[in-house]
OpenMM code with the backbone's topology and positions (N, CA, C; nanometers):
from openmm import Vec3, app, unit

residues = "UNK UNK UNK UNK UNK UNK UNK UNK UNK UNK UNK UNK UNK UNK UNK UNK UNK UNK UNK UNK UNK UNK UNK UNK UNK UNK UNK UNK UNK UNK UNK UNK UNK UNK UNK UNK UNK UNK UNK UNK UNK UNK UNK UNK UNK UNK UNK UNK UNK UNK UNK UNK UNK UNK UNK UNK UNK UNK UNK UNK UNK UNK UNK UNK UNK UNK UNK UNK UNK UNK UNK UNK UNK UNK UNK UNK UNK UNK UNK UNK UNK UNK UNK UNK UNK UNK UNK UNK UNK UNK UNK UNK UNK UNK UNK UNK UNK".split()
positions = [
    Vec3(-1.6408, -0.4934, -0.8551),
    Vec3(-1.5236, -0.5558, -0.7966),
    Vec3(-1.4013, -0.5249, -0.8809),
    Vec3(-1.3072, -0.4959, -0.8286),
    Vec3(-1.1650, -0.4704, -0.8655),
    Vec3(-1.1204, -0.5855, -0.9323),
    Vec3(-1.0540, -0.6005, -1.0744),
    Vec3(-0.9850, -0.6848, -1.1045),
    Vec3(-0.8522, -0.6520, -1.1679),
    Vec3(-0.7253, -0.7226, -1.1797),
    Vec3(-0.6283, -0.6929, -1.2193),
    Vec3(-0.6171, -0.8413, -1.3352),
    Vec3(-0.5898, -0.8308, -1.4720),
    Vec3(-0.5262, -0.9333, -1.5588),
    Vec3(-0.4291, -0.9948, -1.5782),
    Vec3(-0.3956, -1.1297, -1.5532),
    Vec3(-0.2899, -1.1620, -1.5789),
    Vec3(-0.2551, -1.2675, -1.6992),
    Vec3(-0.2392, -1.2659, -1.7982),
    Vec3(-0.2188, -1.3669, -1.8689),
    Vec3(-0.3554, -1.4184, -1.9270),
    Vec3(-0.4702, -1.3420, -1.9332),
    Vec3(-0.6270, -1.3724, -1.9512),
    Vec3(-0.6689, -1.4319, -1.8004),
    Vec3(-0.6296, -1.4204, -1.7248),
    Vec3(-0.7109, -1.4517, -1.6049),
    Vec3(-0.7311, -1.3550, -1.4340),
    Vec3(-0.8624, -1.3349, -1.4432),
    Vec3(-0.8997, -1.2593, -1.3593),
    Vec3(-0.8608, -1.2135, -1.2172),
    Vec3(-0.7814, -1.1281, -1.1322),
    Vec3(-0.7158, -1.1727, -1.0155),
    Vec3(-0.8117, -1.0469, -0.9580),
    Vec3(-0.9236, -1.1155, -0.8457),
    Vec3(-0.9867, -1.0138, -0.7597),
    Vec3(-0.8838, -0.9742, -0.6418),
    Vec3(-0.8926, -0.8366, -0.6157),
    Vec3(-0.8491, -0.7399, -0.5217),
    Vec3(-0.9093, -0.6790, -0.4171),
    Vec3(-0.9425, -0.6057, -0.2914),
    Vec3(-0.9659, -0.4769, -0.2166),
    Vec3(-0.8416, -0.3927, -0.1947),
    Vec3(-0.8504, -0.3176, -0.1690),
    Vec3(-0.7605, -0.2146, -0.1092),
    Vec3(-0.8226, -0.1680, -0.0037),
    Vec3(-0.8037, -0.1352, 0.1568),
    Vec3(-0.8458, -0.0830, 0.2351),
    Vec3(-0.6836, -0.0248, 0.2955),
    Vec3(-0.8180, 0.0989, 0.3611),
    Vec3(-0.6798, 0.2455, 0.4482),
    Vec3(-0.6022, 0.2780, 0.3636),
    Vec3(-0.5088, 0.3530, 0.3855),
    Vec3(-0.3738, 0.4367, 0.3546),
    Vec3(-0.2425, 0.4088, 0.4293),
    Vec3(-0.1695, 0.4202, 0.3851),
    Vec3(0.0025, 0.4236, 0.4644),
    Vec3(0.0946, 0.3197, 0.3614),
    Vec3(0.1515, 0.2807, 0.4062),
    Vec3(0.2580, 0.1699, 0.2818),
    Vec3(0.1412, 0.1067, 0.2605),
    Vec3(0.1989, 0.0444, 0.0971),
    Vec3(0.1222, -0.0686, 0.0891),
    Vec3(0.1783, -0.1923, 0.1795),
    Vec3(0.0618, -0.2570, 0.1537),
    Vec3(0.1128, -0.4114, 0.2500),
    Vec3(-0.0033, -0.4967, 0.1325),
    Vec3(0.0684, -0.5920, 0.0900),
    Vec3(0.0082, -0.6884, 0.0042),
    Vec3(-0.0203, -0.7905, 0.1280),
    Vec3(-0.1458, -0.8262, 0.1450),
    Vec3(-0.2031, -0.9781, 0.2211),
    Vec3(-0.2801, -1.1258, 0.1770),
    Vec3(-0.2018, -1.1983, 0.1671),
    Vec3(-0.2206, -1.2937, 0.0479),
    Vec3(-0.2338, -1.4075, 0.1618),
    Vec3(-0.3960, -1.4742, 0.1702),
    Vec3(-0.4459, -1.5788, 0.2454),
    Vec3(-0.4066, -1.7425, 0.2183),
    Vec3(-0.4357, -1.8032, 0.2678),
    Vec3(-0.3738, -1.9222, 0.3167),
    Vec3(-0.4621, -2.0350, 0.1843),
    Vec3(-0.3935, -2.1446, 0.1792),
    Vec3(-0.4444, -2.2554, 0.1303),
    Vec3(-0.6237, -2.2799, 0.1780),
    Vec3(-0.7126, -2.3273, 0.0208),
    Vec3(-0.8370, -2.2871, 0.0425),
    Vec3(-0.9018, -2.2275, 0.1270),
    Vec3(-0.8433, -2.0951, 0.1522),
    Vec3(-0.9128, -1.9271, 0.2115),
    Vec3(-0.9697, -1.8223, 0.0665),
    Vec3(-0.9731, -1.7487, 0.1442),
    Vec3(-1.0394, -1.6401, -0.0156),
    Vec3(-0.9426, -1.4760, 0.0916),
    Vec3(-0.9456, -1.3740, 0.0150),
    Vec3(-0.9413, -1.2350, 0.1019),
    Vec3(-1.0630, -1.2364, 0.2244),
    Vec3(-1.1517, -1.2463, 0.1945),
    Vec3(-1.2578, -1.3069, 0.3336),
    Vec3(-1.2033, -1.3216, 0.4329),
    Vec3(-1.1230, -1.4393, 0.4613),
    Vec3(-1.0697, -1.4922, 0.5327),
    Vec3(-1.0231, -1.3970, 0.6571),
    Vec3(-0.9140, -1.2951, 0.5596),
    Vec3(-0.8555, -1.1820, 0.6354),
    Vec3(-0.9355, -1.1002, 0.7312),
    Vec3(-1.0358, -1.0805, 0.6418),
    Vec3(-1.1602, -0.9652, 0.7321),
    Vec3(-1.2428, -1.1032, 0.8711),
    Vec3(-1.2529, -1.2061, 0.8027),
    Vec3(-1.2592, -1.2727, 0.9455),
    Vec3(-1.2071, -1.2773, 1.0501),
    Vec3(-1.0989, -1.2760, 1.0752),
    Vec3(-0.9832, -1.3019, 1.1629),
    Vec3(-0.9700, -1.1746, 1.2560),
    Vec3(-1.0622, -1.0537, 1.1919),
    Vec3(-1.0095, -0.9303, 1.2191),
    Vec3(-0.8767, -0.8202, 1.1976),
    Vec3(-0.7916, -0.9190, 1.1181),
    Vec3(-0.6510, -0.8449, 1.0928),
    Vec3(-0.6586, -0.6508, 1.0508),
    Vec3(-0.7476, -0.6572, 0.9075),
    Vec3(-0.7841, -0.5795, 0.8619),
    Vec3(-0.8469, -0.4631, 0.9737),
    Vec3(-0.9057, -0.4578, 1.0531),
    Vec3(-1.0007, -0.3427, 1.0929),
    Vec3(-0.8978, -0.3184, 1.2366),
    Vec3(-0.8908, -0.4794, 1.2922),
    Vec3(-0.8006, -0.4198, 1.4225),
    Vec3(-0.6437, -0.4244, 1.4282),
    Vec3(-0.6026, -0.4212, 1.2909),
    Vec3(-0.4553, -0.4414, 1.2935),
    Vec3(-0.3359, -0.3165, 1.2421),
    Vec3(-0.4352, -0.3489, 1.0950),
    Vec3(-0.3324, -0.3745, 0.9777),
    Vec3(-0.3922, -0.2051, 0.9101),
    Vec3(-0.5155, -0.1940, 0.9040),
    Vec3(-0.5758, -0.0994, 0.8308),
    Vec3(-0.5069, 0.0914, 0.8874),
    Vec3(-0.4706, 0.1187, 1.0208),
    Vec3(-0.4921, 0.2356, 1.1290),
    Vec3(-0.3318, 0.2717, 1.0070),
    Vec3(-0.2464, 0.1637, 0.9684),
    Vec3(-0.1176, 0.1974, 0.9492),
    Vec3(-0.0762, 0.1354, 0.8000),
    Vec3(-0.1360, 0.0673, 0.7549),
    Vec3(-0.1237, 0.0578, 0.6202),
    Vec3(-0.2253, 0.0678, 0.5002),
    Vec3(-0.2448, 0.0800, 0.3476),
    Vec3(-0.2558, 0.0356, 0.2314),
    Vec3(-0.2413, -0.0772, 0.2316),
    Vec3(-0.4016, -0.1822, 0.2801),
    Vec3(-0.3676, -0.3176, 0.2696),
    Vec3(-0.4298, -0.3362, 0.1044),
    Vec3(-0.3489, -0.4233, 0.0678),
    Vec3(-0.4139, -0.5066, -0.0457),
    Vec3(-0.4052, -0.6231, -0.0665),
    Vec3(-0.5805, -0.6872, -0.0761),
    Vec3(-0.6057, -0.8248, -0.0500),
    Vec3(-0.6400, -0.8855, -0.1641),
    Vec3(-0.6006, -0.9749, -0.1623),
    Vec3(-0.5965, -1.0343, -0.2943),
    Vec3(-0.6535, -1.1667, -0.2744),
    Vec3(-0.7489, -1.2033, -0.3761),
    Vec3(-0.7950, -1.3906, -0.4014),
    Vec3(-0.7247, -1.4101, -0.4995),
    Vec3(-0.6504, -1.5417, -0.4228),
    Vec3(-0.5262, -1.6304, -0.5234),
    Vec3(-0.6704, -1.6670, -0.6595),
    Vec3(-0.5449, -1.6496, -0.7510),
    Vec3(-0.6339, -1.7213, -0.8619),
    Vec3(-0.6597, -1.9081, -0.8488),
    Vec3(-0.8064, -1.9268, -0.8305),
    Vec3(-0.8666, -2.0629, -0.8541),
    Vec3(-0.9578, -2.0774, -0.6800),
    Vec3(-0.9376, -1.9024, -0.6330),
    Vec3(-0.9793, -1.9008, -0.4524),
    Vec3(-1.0883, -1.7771, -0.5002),
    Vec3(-1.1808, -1.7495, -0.3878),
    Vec3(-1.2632, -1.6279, -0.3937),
    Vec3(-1.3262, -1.5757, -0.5203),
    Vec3(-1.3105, -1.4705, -0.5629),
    Vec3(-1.3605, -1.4156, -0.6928),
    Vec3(-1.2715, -1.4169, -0.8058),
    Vec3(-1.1810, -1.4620, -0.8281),
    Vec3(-1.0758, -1.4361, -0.9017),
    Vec3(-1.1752, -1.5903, -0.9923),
    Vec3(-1.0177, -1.5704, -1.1050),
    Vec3(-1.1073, -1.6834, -1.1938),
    Vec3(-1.0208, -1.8254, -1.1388),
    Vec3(-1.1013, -1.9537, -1.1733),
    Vec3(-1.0611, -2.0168, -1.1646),
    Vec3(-1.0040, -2.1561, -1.2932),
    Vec3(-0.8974, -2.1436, -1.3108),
    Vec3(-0.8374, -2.2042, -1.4520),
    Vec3(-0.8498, -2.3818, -1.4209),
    Vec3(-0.8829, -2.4486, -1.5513),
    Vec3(-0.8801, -2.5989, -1.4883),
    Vec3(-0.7500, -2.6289, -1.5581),
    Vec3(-0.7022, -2.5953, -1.6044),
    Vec3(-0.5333, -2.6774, -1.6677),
    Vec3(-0.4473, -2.6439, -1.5082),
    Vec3(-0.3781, -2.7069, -1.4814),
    Vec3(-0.3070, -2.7306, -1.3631),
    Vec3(-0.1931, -2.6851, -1.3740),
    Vec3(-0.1356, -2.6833, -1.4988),
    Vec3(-0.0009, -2.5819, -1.5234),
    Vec3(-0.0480, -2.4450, -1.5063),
    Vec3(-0.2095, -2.3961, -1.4691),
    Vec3(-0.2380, -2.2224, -1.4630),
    Vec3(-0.1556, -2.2106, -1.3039),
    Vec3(-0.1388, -2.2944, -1.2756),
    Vec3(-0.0938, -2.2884, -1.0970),
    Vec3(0.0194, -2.2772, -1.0793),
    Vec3(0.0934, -2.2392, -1.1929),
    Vec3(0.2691, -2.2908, -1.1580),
    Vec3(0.3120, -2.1410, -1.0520),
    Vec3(0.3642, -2.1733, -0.9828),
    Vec3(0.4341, -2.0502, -0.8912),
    Vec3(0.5018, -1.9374, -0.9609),
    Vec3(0.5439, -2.0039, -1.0507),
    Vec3(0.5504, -1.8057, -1.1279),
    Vec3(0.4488, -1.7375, -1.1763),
    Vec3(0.3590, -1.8025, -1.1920),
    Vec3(0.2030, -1.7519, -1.2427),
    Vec3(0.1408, -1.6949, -1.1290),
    Vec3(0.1031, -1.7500, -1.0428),
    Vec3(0.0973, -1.6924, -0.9230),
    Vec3(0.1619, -1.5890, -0.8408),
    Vec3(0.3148, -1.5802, -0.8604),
    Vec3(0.3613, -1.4502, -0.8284),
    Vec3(0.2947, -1.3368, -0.9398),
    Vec3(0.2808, -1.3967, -1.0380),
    Vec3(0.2653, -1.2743, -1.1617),
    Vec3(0.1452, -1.2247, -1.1440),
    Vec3(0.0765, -1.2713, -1.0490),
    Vec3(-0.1289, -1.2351, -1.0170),
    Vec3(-0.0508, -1.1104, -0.9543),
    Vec3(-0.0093, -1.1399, -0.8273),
    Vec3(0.0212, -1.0314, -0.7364),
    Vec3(0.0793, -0.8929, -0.8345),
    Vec3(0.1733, -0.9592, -0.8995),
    Vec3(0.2592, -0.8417, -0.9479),
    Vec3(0.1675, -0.7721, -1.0313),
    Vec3(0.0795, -0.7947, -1.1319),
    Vec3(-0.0406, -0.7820, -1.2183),
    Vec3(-0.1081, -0.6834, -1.1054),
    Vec3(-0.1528, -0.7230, -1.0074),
    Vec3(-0.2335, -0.6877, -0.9166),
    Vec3(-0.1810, -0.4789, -0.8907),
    Vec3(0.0120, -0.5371, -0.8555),
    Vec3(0.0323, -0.3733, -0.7885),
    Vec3(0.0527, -0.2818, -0.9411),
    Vec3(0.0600, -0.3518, -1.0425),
    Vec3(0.0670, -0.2884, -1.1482),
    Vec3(-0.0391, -0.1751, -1.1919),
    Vec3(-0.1828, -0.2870, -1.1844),
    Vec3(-0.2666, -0.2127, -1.1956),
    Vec3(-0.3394, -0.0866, -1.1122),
    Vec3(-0.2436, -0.1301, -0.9423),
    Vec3(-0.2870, 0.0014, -0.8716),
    Vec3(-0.1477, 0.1129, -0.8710),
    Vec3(-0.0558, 0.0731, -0.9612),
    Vec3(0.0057, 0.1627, -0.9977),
    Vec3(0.1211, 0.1746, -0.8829),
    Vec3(0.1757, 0.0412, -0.8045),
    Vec3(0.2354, 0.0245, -0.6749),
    Vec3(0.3839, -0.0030, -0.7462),
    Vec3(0.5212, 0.0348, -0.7352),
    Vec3(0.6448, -0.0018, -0.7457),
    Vec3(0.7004, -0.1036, -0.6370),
    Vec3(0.6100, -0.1446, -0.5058),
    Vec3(0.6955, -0.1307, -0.4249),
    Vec3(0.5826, -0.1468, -0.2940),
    Vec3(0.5504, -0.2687, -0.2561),
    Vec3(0.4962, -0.3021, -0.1050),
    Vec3(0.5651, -0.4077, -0.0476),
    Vec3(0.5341, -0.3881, 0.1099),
    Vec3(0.5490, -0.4970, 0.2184),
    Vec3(0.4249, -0.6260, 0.1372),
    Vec3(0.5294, -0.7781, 0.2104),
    Vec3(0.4073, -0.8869, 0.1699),
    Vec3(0.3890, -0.9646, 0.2961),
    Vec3(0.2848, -0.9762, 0.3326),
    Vec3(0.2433, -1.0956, 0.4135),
    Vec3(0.1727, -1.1848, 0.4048),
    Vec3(0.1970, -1.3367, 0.4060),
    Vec3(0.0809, -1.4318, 0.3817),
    Vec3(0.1792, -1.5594, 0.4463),
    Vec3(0.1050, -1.6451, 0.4673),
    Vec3(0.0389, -1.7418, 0.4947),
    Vec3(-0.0024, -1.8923, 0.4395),
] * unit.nanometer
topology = app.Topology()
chain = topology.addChain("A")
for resn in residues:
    res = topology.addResidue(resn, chain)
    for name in ("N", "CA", "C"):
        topology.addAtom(name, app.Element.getBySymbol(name[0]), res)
């Protein structure tokens, strides 16, 4: 499994298809799962973009921190950003939820 670091904590990823990236970041207690449930991924999103799915840190495979300040919203942007860093991205579309 793909992981990207942020600050010592684990942020799981996929990448599926090619074309822009498109970062897809799931909803309140969802995981990336979620996405491939719904079908977005296979009948949507995949024919025309570089999706990359991400489990919020404390959701899916990623790690989950018990101090409650690990949750602050800049920490959480910084998973994502951690995330395109490590696939070497300047620069995607975001969608979530």
């Amino acid at each position: 499994m793909p992981y990207a670091i942020n600050q010592g904590v684990r942020v799981h990823f996929k990448v599926e298809g090619a074309g822009s990236p498109l970062v897809v970041h799931h909803g309140l207690n969802d995981s990336l799962e979620t996405i491939y449930d719904v079908g977005d991924v296979e009948q949507v999103l995949k024919g025309d973009y570089q999706i990359i799915l991400i489990d919020a840190r404390g959701h899916g495979a990623s790690d989950k921190p018990h101090d409650p300040e690990a949750y602050r919203m800049v920490l959480r942007v910084a998973d994502v950003i951690a995330v395109l860093d490590a696939l070497e991205i300047d620069k995607a579309h975001f969608l979530g939820y």
